[in-house]
C-alpha positions in Angstrom: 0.0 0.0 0.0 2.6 2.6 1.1 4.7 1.4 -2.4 1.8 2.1 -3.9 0.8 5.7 -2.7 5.1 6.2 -3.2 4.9 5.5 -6.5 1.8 7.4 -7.0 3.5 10.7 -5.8 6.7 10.2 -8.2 4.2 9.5 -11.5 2.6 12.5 -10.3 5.1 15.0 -9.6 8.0 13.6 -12.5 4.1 14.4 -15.0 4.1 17.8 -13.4 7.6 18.9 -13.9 7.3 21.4 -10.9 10.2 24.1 -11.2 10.0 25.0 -7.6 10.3 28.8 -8.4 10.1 31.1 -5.8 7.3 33.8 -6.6 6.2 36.8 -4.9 2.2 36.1 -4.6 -0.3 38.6 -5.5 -3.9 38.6 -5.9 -4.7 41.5 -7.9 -8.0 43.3 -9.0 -7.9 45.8 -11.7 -9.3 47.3 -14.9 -7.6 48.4 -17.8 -7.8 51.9 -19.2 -7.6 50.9 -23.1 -8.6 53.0 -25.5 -6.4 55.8 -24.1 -2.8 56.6 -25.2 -3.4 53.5 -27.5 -6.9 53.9 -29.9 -9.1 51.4 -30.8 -12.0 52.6 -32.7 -14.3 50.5 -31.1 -13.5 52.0 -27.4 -14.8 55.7 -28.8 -16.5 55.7 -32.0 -17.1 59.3 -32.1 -13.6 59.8 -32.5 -13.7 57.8 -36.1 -17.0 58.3 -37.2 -15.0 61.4 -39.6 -13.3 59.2 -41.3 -16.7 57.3 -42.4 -17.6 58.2 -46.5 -13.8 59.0 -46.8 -12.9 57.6 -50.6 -9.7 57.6 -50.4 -7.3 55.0 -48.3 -5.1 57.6 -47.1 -7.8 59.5 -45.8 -9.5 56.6 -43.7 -7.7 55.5 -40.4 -8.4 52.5 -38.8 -6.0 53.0 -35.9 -3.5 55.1 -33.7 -0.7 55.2 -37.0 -3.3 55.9 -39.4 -4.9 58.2 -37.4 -2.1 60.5 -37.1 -1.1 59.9 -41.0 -4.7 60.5 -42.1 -5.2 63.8 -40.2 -1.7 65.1 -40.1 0.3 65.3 -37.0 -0.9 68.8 -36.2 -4.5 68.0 -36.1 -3.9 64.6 -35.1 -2.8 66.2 -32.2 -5.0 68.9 -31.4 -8.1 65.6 -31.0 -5.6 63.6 -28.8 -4.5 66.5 -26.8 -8.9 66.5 -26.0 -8.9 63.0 -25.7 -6.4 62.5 -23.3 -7.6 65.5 -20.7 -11.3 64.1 -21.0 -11.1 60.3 -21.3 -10.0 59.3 -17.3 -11.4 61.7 -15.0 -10.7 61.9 -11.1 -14.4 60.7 -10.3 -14.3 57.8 -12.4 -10.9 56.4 -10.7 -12.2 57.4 -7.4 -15.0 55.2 -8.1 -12.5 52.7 -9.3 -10.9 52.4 -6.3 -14.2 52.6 -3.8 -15.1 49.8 -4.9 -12.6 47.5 -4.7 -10.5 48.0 -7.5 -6.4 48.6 -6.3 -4.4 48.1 -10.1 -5.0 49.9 -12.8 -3.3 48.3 -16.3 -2.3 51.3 -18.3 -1.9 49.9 -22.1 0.9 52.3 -23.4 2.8 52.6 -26.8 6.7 52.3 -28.0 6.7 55.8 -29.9 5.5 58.2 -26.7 8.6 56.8 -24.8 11.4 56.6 -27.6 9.3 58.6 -30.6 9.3 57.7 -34.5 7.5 59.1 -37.4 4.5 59.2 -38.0 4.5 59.8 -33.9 6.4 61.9 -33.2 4.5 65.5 -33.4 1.7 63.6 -33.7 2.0 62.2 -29.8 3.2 65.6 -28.5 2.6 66.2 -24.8 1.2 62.4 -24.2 3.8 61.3 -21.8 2.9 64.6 -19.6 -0.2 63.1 -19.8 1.0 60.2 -18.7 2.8 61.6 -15.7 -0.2 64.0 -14.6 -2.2 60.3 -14.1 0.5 58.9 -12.1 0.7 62.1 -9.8 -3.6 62.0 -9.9 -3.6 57.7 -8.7 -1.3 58.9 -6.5 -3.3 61.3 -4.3 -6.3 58.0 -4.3 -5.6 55.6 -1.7 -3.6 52.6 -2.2 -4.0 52.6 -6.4 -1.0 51.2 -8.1 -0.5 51.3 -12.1 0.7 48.2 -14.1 2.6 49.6 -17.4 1.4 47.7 -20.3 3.6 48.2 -23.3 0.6 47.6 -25.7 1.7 48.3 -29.2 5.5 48.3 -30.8 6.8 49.0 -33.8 6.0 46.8 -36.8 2.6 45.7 -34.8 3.8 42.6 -32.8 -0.1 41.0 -33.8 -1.6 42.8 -36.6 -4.4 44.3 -34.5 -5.1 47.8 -34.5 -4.5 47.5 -30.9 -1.1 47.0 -31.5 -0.8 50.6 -32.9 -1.6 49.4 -36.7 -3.5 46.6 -38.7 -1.1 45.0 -40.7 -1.8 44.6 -44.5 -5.1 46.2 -45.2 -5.4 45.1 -48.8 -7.9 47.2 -50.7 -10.1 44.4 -53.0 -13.0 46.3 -54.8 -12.4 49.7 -56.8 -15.6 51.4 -57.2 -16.4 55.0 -59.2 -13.9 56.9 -60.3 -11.5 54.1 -59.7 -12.3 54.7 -55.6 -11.2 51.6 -53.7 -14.3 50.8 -51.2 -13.4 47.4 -50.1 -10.6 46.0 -48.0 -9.3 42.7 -46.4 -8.1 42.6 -43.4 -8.2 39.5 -41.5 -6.9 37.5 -44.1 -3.6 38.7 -44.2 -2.8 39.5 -40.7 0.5 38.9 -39.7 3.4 40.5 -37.2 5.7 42.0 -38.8 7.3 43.2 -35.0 9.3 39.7 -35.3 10.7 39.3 -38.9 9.8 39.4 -42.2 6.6 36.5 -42.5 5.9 34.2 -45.4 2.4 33.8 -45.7 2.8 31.3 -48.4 5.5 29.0 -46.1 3.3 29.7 -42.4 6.8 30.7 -40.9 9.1 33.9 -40.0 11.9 34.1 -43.1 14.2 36.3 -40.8 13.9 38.1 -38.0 14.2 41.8 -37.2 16.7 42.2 -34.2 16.6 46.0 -35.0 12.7 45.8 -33.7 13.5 43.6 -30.8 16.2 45.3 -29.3 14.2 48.5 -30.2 11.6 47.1 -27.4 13.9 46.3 -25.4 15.6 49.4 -25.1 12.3 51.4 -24.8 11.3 48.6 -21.8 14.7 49.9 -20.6 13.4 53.4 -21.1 10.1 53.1 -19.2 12.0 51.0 -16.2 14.1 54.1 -15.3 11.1 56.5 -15.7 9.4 54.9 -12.9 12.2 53.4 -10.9 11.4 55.6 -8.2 7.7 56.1 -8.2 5.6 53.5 -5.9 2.6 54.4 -7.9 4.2 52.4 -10.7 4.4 48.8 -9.3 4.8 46.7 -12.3 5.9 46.6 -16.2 4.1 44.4 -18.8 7.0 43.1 -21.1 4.6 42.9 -24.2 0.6 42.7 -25.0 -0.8 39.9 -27.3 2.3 38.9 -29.2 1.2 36.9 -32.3 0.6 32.8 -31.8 2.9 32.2 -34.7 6.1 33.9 -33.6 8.4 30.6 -32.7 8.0 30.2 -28.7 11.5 29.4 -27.5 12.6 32.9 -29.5 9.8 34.9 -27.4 10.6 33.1 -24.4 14.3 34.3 -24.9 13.1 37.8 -25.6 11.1 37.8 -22.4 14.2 36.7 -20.4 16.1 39.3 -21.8 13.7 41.8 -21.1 13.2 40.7 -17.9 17.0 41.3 -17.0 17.1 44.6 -18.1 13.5 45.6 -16.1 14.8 43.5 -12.7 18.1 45.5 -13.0 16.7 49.1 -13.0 14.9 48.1 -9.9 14.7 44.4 -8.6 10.6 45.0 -7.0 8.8 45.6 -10.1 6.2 43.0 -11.3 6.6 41.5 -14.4 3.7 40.4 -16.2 4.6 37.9 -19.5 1.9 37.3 -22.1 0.9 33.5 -23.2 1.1 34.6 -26.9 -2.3 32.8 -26.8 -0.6 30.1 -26.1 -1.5 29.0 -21.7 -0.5 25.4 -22.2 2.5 23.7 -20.4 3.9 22.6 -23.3 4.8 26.2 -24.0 6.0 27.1 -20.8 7.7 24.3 -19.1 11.2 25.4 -20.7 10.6 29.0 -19.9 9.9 28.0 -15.7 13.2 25.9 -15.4 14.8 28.9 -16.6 13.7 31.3 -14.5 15.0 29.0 -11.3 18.4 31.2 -11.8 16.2 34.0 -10.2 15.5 34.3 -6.7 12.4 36.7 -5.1 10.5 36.2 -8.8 7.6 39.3 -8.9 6.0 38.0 -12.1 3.5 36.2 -13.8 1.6 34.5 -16.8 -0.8 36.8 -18.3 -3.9 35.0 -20.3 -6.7 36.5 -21.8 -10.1 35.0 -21.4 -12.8 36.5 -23.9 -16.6 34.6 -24.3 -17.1 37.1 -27.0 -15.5 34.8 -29.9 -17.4 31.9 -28.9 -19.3 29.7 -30.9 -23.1 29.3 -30.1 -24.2 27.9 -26.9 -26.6 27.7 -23.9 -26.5 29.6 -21.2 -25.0 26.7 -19.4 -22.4 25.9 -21.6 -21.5 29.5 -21.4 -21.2 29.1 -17.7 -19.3 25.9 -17.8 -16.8 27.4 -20.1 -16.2 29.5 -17.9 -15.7 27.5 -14.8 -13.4 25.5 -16.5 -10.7 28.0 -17.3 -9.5 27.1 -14.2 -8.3 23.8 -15.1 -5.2 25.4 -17.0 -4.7 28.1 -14.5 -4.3 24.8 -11.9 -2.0 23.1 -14.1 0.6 26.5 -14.3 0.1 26.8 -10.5 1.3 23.4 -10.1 4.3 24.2 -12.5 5.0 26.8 -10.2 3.7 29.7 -12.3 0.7 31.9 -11.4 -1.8 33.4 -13.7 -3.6 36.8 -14.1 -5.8 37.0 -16.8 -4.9 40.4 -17.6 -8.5 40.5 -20.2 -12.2 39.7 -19.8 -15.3 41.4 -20.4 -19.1 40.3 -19.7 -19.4 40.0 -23.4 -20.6 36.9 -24.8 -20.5 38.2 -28.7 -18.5 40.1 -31.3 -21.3 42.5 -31.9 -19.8 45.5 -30.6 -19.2 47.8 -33.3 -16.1 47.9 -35.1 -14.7 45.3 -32.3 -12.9 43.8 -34.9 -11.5 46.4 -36.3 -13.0 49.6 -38.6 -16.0 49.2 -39.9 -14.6 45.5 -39.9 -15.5 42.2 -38.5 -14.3 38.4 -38.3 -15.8 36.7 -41.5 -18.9 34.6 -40.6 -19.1 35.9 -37.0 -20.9 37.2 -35.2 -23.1 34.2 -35.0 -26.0 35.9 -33.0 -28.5 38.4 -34.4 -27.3 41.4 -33.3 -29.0 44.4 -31.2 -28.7 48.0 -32.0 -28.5 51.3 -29.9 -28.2 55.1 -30.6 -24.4 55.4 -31.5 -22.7 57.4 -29.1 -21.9 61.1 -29.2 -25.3 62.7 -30.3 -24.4 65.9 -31.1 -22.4 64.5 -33.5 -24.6 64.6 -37.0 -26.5 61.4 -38.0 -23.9 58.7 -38.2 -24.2 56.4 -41.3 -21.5 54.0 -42.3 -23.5 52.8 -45.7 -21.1 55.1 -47.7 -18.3 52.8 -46.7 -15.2 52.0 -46.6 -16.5 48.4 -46.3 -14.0 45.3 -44.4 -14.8 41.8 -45.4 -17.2 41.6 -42.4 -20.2 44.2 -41.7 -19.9 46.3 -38.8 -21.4 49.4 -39.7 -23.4 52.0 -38.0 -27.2 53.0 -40.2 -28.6 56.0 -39.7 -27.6 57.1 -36.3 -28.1 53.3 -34.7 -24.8 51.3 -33.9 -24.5 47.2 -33.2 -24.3 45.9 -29.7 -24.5 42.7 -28.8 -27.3 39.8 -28.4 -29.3 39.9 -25.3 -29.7 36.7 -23.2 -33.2 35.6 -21.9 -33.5 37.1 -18.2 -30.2 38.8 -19.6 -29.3 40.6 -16.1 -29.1 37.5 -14.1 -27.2 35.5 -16.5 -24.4 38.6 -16.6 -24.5 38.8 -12.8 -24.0 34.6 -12.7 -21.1 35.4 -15.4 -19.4 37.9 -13.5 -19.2 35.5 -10.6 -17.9 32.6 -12.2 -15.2 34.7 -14.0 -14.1 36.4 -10.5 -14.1 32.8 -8.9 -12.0 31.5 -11.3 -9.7 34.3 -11.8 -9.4 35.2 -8.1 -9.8 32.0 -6.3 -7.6 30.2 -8.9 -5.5 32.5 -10.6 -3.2 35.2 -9.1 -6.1 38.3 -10.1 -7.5 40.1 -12.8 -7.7 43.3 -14.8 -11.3 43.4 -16.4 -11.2 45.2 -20.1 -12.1 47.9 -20.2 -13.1 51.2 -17.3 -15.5 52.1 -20.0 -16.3 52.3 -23.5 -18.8 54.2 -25.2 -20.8 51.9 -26.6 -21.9 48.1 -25.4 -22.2 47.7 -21.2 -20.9 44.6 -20.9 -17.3 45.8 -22.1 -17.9 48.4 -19.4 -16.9 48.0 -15.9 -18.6 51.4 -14.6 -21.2 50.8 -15.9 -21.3 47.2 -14.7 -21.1 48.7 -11.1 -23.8 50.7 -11.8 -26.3 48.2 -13.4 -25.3 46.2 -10.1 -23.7 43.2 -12.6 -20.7 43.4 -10.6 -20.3 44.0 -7.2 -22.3 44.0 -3.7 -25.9 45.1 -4.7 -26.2 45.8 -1.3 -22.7 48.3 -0.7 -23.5 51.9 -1.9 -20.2 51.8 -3.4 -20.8 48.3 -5.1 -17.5 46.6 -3.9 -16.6 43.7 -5.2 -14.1 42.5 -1.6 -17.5 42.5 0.8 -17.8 39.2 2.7 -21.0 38.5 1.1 -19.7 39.2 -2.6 -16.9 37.1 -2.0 -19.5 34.2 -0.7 -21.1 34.3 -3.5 -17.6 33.9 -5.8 -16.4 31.3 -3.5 -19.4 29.3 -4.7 -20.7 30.2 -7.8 -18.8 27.7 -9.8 -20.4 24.8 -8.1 -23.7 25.3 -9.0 -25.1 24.9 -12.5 -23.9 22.6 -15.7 -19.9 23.4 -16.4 -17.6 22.1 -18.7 -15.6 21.4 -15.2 -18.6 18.0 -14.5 -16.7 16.2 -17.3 -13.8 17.0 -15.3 -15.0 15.5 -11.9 -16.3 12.8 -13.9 -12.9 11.9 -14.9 -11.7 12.4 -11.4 -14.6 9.9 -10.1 -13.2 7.2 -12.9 -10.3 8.0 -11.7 -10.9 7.1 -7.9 -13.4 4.3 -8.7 -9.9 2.7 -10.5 -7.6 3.6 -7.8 -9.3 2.0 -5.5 -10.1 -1.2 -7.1 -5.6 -1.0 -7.6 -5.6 -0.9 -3.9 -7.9 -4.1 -3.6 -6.0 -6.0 -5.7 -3.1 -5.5 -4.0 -4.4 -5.7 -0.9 -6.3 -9.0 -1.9 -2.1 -10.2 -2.3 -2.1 -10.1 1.1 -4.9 -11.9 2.1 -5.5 -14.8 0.5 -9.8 -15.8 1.6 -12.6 -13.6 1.8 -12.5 -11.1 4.1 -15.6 -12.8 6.2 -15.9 -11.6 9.5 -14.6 -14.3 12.7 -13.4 -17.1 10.5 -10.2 -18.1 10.5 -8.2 -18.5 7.0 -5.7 -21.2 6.4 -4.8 -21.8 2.8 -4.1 -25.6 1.7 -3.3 -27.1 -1.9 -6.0 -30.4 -2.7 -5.4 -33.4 -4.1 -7.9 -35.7 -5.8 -6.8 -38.3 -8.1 -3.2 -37.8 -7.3 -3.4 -34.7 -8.9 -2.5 -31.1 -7.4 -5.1 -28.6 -8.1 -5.7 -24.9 -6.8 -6.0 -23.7 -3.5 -9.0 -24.6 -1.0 -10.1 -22.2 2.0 -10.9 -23.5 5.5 -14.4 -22.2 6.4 -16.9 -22.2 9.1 -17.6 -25.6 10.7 -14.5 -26.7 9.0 -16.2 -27.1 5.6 -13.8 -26.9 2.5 -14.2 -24.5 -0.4 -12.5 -25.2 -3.3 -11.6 -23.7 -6.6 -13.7 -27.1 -7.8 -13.5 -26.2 -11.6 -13.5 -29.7 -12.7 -16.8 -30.8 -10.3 -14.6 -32.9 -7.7 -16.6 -34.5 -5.3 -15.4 -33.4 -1.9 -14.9 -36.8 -0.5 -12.2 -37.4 -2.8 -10.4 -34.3 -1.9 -6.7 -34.7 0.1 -5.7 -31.2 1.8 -2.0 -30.5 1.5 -1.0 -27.4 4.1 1.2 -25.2 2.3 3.5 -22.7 4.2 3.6 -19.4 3.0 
């Protein structure tokens, strides 16, 4: 038996591979405040509905480069310069902080810390901008600010959160030889890396004059903030394509993890999984940090129910509860997990969510709602003139896309938000939910969440999400309803059920009758014939049981004592 559980162990930690890292823990709850120094169209519509009708491609952004090439860097500026001032106000991070939130992710970009064209006028006066918030958190409690360095040059994803969307090919020229149409998902790639072969699936080079670029600017924001408290972490990079080869951004991250630990040794380093959270990926990369000791850092994943495919309610909530089964298996590896994304959403609908009057091909797969697009003293907004992606997400006539509403739709994002928190909180080292606010579509909203009452204690004025009886009802949500995480305790069950049958056979080596209560067992060969057959079993009133396969009569039997 104790072989047996021995054994056991060894199988279980030699499938494990624990590095036995030593790792600062931290159980964070933040927001991020996207859609700031970084644009995304879909985070403020208003500020891209100009650029709607535009017939020309260099007259249409679809992002932050674009944005500044399309409007030229002096008015390009003069927006941002609005943006910036109006987009964060004290109220709304007071409000942040009151109720329970004490991080706040700031997604930041390359060119405001070491500046390139078509940036560089373009981006005046953001990092003051940048330092006013810092002195603002500063005066609000116990707020700290993550630095996310969310887009670098070359785009290190293709998304427009990355600062541009890579290859928008332009597909259908209309009048006047106007293009109209464009591609966009199709040909994403990351050009951050190396030069991509779309035809081969693999990098052809790589571009060490991008990398150490990053690096260096990494190096740049470290010693910014290597003496303000406010500023308690770094993000090394945000979203970094799947198809960059892993052991090569696993080196990268190393690197810049030396440079960040040796500007000051307390910062928090948050890695991205490169959409990648599976050991496989990240076995390698936890044996090498062992060389480190006092590690402040962690996996960042991002978990999004907006891309799903169509399901039930309950699926959607068992998807969710089973997250946690990965973020257990990098615990056990010795690496915790802050999913540094998540929203309520549970579709794509959102306009322009995947990208400029852009979406994924074939999704959404709901029937999307539709709203009064934001801004309304902005002119009727109509997106029917075009430019036009390979997807339609397009406002009509002053009404914009938001996403499919649920049957009894407030419960169900309540019962969501507590099965994300569970698993992020209870099982993973925190969260940062995306985004403080947008202006269009609640459920990306976390204001707004807190106001509805989706989020939160119902029953706090300030809606905190640490109460006792909001964290109750997180530290049980996930065991009520149908999740994904039953097939998982179903295999554990199987599981048992066999381990324990192991343990009776070997304990049935030990004993060799049944295990009858007050008889006494002696084992004996029998003999009948003159021939030696199996074993036979003393039992009460001194009656022999035999192994009688052949129908022996017992009054031919001969016992034979055997010692054993």
């Amino acid at each position: 038996m104790n072989i047996y559980i021995l054994l056991l162990l060894f199988v279980s930690a030699k499938s494990l591979e624990l590095a036995n890292l030593s790792i600062t823990p931290y159980n964070i709850r933040g927001v991020n405040l996207g859609g700031w120094m970084v644009l995304e169209p879909w985070i403020k519509p208003s500020m891209f509905y100009q650029f709607l009708g535009k017939k020309l491609p260099k007259e249409i952004a679809m992002d932050s480069y674009t944005f500044c090439s399309a409007l030229g860097s002096e008015e390009a500026n003069k927006q941002l310069k609005e943006h910036w001032k109006t987009w964060i106000t004290d109220d709304e991070l007071i409000k942040l902080y009151d109720s329970g939130i004490d991080t706040l992710r700031l997604p930041v970009p390359d060119w405001i810390y070491t500046p390139y064209e078509p940036f560089i006028d373009c981006y005046d006066g953001a990092l003051e901008e940048i330092d006013n918030l810092v002195n603002r958190v500063k005066k609000i409690g116990n707020l700290k600010i993550l630095i996310d360095l969310h887009a670098v040059k070359g785009s290190q994803n293709g998304f427009d959160n990355s600062g541009i969307s890579s290859k928008i090919n332009w597909i259908h020229i209309g009048l006047n030889n106007e293009p109209t149409t464009f591609l966009h998902w199709s040909n994403r790639e990351a050009n951050w890396f190396g030069k991509w072969s779309s035809e081969d699936e693999t990098y052809t080079s790589v571009n060490y004059n991008n990398l150490n670029f990053t690096l260096n600017t990494l190096n740049v924001i470290a010693e910014k903030y290597k003496h303000e408290e406010t500023v308690m972490g770094i993000e090394v990079l945000n979203e970094p394509w799947e198809k960059i080869p892993i052991n090569d951004l696993h080196e990268f991250y190393l690197e810049a993890y030396d440079i960040i630990r040796n500007v000051r040794e307390d910062y928090f380093v948050l890695f991205h999984d490169s959409f990648r959270l599976d050991l496989k990926h990240w076995k390698t990369f936890a044996y090498k940090l062992q060389k480190y000791d006092n590690l402040k850092i962690a996996i960042d994943t991002h978990i999004y129910q907006a891309w799903n495919q169509l399901m039930s309610v309950d699926e959607l909530y068992g998807k969710v509860c089973g997250e946690k089964v990965k973020i257990n298996e990098f615990k056990k590896l010795g690496l915790p997990v802050i999913v540094g994304e998540w929203s309520l959403a549970t579709d794509n609908c959102a306009m322009w969510l995947n990208g400029f009057q852009d979406n994924l091909p074939g999704y959404p797969n709901v029937i999307c709602g539709y709203q009064n697009c934001p801004n309304p003293n902005t002119e009727i907004i109509d997106g029917s003139q075009g430019p036009f992606g390979s997807g339609i997400s397009t406002p009509i006539s002053g009404m914009c896309p938001i996403g499919n509403l649920w049957d009894n739709n407030e419960e169900v994002m309540k019962l969501l938000a507590l099965k994300s928190l569970n698993v992020f909180s209870k099982h993973g080292s925190g969260w940062f939910f995306w985004n403080f606010k947008v202006e269009l579509e609640d459920r990306w909203d976390y204001l707004q969440l807190l106001n509805k009452g989706w989020i939160g204690d119902v029953n706090d004025m300030s809606n905190r999400i640490d109460t006792s009886y909001y964290k109750n009802l997180i530290e049980n949500s996930c065991y009520s309803n149908f999740d994904y995480d039953n097939k998982i305790h179903e295999k554990n069950v199987l599981y048992l059920i066999t381990t324990f049958m192991f343990i009776g056979v070997i304990l049935g080596c030990f004993c060799r009758c049944r295990p009858y209560p007050h008889i006494e067992c002696k084992t004996k060969y029998y003999k009948s014939n003159n021939k030696l057959y199996t074993k036979a079993t003393i039992w009460p009133n001194y009656k022999y049981r035999l192994n009688n396969s052949e129908g022996l009569p017992f009054k031919n039997v001969e016992l034979h004592t055997i010692n054993e």
